[in-house]
C-alpha positions, 0 to 999 in steps of 0.5 A, a space after each residue: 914339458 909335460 902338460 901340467 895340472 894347475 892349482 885348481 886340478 885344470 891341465 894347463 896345454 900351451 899356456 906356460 910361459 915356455 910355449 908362448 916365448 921359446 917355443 921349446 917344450 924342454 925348458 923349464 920357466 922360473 923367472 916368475 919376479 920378472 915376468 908372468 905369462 897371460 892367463 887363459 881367462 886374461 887373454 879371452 877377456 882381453 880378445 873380447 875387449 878387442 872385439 866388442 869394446 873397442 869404442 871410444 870409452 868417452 863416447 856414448 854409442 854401443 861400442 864405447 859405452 862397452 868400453 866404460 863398462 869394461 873399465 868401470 868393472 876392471 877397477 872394481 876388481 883391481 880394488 878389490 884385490 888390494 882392499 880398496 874402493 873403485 875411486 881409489 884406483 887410476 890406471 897407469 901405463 906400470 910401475 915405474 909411472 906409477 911410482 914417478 906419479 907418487 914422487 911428483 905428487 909428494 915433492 909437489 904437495 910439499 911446495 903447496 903447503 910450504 907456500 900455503 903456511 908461508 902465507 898463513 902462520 908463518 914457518 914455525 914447523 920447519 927446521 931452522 925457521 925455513 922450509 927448505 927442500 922436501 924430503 924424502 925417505 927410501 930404503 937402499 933396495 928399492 926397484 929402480 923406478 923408486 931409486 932412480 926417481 928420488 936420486 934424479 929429485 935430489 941431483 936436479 936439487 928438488 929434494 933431499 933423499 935418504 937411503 936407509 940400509 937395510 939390516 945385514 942379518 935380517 936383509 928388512 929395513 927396520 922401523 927404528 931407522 926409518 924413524 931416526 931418518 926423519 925430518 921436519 922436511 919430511 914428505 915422502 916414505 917408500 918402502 918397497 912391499 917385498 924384494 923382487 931378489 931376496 923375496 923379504 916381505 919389509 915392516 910396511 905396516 908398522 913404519 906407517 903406524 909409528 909414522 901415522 903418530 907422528 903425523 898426529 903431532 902436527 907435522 906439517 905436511 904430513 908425511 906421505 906413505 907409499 909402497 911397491 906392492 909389485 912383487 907382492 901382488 898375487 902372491 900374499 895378501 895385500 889389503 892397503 887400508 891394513 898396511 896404512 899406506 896413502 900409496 900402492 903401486 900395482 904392476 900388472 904383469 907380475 900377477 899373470 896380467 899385461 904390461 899394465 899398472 894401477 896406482 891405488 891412492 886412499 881418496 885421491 885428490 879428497 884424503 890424499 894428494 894426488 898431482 897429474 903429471 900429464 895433461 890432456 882430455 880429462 880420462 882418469 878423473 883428470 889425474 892421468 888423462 890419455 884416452 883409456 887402454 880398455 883392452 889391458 885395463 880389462 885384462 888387469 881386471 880380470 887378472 885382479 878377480 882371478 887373484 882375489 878368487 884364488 889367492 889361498 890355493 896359489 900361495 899354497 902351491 908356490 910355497 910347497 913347489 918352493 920348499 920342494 925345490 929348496 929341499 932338492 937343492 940341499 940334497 943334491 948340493 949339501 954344503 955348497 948351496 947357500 940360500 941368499 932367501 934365508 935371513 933370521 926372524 924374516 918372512 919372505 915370498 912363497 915362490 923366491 929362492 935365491 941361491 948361491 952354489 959355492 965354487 970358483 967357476 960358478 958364477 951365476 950368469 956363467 951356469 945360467 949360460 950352460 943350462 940345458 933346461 932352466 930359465 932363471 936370472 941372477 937378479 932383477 931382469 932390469 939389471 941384466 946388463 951388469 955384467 958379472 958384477 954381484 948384485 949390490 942388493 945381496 951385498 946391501 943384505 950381506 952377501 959376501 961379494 964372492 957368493 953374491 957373484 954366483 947367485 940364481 934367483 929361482 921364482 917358481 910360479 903357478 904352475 911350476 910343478 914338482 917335476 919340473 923342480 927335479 928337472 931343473 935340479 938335475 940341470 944345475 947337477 950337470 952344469 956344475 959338474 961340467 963347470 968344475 970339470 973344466 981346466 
């Protein structure tokens, strides 16, 4: 690959994710949903926090109070990217904690105040006189680590869940649905931001509006909202206080950043409940204890800054290299691409592009297998062992099963330039005439 100039004009030399994990300058990197590479400015800042800031951040000596400081900014910068004060960020070891932290803080919080109004005005709030399971309300696409944590709830018999489907033509939970799905019991909402498959941005916003009128009739408790903001951050604005949300989960490596995450909890502890799962020194203000991991917190933090400082110019960039690459595909593939992106009256990611390219022998993993330059996936990299089976959130938007057996998801990023579209285009050409050419 050619050196590439990046958003703001700057040559990008040995920084794409292609240099630092094959090695080879002739593949091409659109696998951003699953994974960034480091900024330059992440892995300096990071290098600094090694050297200088390697001290225990609990100490009061040069070396650990570096640290602090370091920490201290990293989760100024981290709130300010999602429009949120300091103290409304705990750092996580990722996503998936984070996410897990939201379930037990909310299954939790519902045992406390059944436990408390049981002792006070008694149970007229809940259904049939009895406070029951806590309940708790998801959509049927949600990432794994959202999935999998309310169905492990619900098996261990710690709260019922359920999974609202998401429309077939608009491929978004609609907010009359989640609004029927609600209970008495109700503890918990979790609605992912954006989908790391189809890049459909869901009605975060207006499920936590008409959830927050509900809530003024005295439900009790009050039903918490949460949100996965991973594929979204550093792509389109995220401000937490607009979308309403008690909740956001931040994944630091889908923004450039390292494998380091953030919850952002609107007054933790104070206007929102918040339950540690882990108990030991007291770091974090008690709510995830665990000495602080100052070299990638640093490194989220100035990931954070780089996004709130760049964010319109890296939109921008992402959606003209993402219509771009659209347009090559139609004029290359005409009747046989479908984009499974594509649905009525939604808006999506700038950089998703999620392609089927009809044909018997053209099921996506085979044609990945084949490529010469391109790296992509056929959907969430956590669901790479699942064989050629289709991707059950296509299917869940209304993919039919034998297009949805042939997708690609194409996520373009940063520095994902127009060449290398034609290249990656000219790849997928070949493939499928090699494909369609064998007996």
């Amino acid at each position: 690959m050619a050196e590439q100039p990046d958003v703001k004009g700057h040559t990008l030399v040995g920084h794409t994710f292609c240099h630092h994990a094959e090695m080879n300058l002739d593949r091409i990197y659109m696998d951003y949903n699953a994974t960034t590479p480091l900024e330059p400015e992440v892995i300096q800042t990071i290098s600094e926090a090694l050297q200088e800031a390697w001290g225990n951040p609990s100490s009061s000596y040069t070396p650990g109070a570096n640290a602090k400081a370091m920490i201290n900014q990293s989760r100024a910068n981290v709130a300010r990217m999602v429009g949120g004060k300091a103290e409304d960020i705990i750092f996580t070891s990722g996503g998936t904690e984070a996410n897990n932290l939201v379930f037990h803080t909310a299954v939790e919080h519902f045992r406390r105040s059944c436990r408390a109004t049981e002792q006070g005005e008694g149970k007229r709030n809940y259904q049939n006189g009895s406070a029951g399971l806590p309940h708790i309300i998801i959509s049927n696409v949600e990432h794994d680590s959202v999935k999998l944590t309310a169905e492990h709830l619900q098996r261990d018999g710690k709260a019922d869940v359920t999974l609202v489907p998401v429309s077939k033509v608009t491929a978004r939970v609609e907010v009359d649905d989640i609004i029927a799905a609600v209970r008495p019991t109700t503890c918990l909402i979790s609605i992912m931001l954006a989908n790391n498959e189809t890049g459909v941005l869901m009605p975060v916003q207006e499920i936590c509006q008409r959830i927050k009128s509900l809530n003024k009739q005295d439900q009790q408790p009050r039903i918490l909202l949460h949100t996965d903001a991973a594929q979204a951050l550093g792509k389109i604005r995220v401000d937490a206080c607009d979308l309403g949300v008690d909740y956001l989960t931040i994944v630091g490596h889908k923004f450039y950043a390292p494998r380091i995450g953030a919850l952002y909890v609107n007054g933790p502890g104070t206007k929102t409940p918040l339950y540690p799962m882990l108990f030991g020194g007291g770091q974090e203000r008690n709510f995830r204890p665990g000495t602080e991991n100052t070299p990638m917190i640093a490194g989220l933090g100035k990931a954070a800054e780089l996004v709130t400082s760049n964010l319109s110019d890296y939109e921008r960039h992402m959606l003209s290299t993402r219509l771009y690459l659209e347009e090559r595909l139609r004029a290359v593939f005409g009747e046989k691409i479908r984009f499974n992106s594509h649905f009525p009256g939604s808006d999506t990611l700038p950089n998703t592009c999620n392609i089927s390219i009809l044909g018997p022998r053209l099921q996506g993993r085979k044609v990945l297998s084949n490529c010469t330059r391109l790296l992509a996936s056929v959907g969430a990299a956590c669901h790479s062992d699942s064989g050629d089976r289709p991707s059950h959130i296509l299917l869940s938007c209304g993919v039919p099963s034998e297009v949805a057996a042939n997708a690609l998801r194409l996520s373009v990023g940063r520095s994902t330039s127009k060449a290398d579209v034609d290249t990656v285009v000219e790849d997928l050409r070949g493939t499928v005439q090699l494909l369609e050419e064998m007996d």
